[in-house]
N, C-alpha and C positions, 0 to 999 in steps of 0.2 A: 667132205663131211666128217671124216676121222679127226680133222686136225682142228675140227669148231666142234667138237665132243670133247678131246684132250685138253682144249683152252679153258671150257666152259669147264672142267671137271678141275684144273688148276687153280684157276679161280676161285673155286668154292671150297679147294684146301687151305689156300693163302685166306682165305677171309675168313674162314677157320681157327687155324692156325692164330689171326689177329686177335679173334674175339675170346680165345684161351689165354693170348698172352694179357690181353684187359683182363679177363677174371682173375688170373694169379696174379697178376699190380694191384688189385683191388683188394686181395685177402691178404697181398702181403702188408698195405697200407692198413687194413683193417688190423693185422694183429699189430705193426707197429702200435697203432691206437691203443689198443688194449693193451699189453706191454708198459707204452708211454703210464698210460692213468692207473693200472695196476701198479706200478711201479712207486709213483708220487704217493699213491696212496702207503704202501709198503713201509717207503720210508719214514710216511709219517708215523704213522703204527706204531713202528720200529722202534725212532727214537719216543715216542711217547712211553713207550715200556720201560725204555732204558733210563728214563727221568725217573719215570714211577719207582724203580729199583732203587734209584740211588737216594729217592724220598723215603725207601723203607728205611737205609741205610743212614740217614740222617736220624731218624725216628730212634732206629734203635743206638745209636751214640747218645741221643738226649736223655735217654734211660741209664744208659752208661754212666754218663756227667752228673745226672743225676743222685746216683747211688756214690759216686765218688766227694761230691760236693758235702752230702749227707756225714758221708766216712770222716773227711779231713775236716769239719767241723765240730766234728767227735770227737776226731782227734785232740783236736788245739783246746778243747775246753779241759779234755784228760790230761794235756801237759802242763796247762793255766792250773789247775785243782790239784798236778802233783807239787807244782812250785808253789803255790800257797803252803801245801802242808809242810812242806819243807822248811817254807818260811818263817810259819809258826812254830814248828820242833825246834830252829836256830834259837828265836827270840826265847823261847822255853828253857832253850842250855843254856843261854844269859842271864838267865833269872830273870826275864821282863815278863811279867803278869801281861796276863792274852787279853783280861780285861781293861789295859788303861787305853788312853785318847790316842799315844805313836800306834800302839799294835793294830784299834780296831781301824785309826785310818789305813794305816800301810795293806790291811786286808780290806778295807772298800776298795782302795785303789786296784787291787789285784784281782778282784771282783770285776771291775770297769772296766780295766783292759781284757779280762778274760772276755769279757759280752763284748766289746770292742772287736775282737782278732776274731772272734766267731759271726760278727755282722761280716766283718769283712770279708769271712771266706761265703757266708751266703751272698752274699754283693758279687762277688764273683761268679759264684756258679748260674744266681739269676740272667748276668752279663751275658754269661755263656748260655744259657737256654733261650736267653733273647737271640743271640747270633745264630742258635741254628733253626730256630724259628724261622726267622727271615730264610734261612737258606732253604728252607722247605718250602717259603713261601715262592721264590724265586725259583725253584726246579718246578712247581706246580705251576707257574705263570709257563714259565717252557716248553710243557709237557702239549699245556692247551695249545701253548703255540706252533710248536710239531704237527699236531692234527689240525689247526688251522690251517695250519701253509703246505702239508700234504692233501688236503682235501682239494682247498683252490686251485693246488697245482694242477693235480689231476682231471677238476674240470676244467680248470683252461686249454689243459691238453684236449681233452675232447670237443670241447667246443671251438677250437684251434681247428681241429683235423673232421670232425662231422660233415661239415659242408664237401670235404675230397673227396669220400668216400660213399655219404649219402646227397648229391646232388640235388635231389626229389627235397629235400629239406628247405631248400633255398627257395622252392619254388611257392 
């Protein structure tokens, strides 16, 4: 009788024992799980912020370009308008009247190219406000994109790993 008491009492450590090691495969499958889709989720997050930033950083260069585009347009009209007078003090030391048909064309002309060189530097700077436009626009496609494909990931992950862990699910 001792040794169908000992059997019987072995038994129910070993089947013990089993049914511990199933609950700890099951939490440690459970926290893979969460892990797994915490994780996807994360990254997305992540790089979503990390777009976001560099959307600020785009933002504030186009202010930058901005005020620069502004400046060097300033500029070239103030070196257009010094070379004009300059040009009119020459004619002046020559004895040529500012009034006749050479002076006042040679000063349309110098007028045209000044509005000329000053389109062309806003031609430019628009160019460039257009260029980081778009790049703004392209980091904020990315960003959705990040949290798009962190989100899915993560439910795939779960909806991958749910049926392992909760069986009852399937049923």
């Amino acid at each position: 009788m001792c040794v169908l008491s000992a059997l019987t009492a072995l038994g129910t450590a070993v089947g013990g024992a089993t049914g511990a090691a199933a609950t700890a495969a099951t939490g440690l499958q459970t926290l893979g799980l969460v892990t797994s889709v915490g994780g996807s989720l994360w990254q997305g997050i992540s790089s979503a912020q990390a777009y976001s930033a560099q959307m600020k950083e785009v933002a504030r260069q186009k202010a930058t370009e901005r005020a620069l585009t502004a400046t060097k347009e300033q500029r070239t009209r103030l070196q257009f308008s010094r070379e004009i007078r300059r040009q009119a003090t020459e004619l002046a030391a020559r004895g040529i009247n500012l009034a006749s048909p050479t002076a006042v064309a040679l000063g349309q002309t110098a007028a045209q190219e000044m509005s000329f060189a000053a389109q062309g530097v806003r031609a430019e700077g628009a160019a460039t406000q257009a260029e980081l436009t778009s790049t703004q626009r392209v980091l904020g496609a990315r960003r959705a994109s990040s949290l798009l494909k962190g989100t899915t990931t993560a439910a795939g992950a779960f909806l991958r790993g749910a049926p392992d862990i909760w069986p009852e699910l399937l049923a």
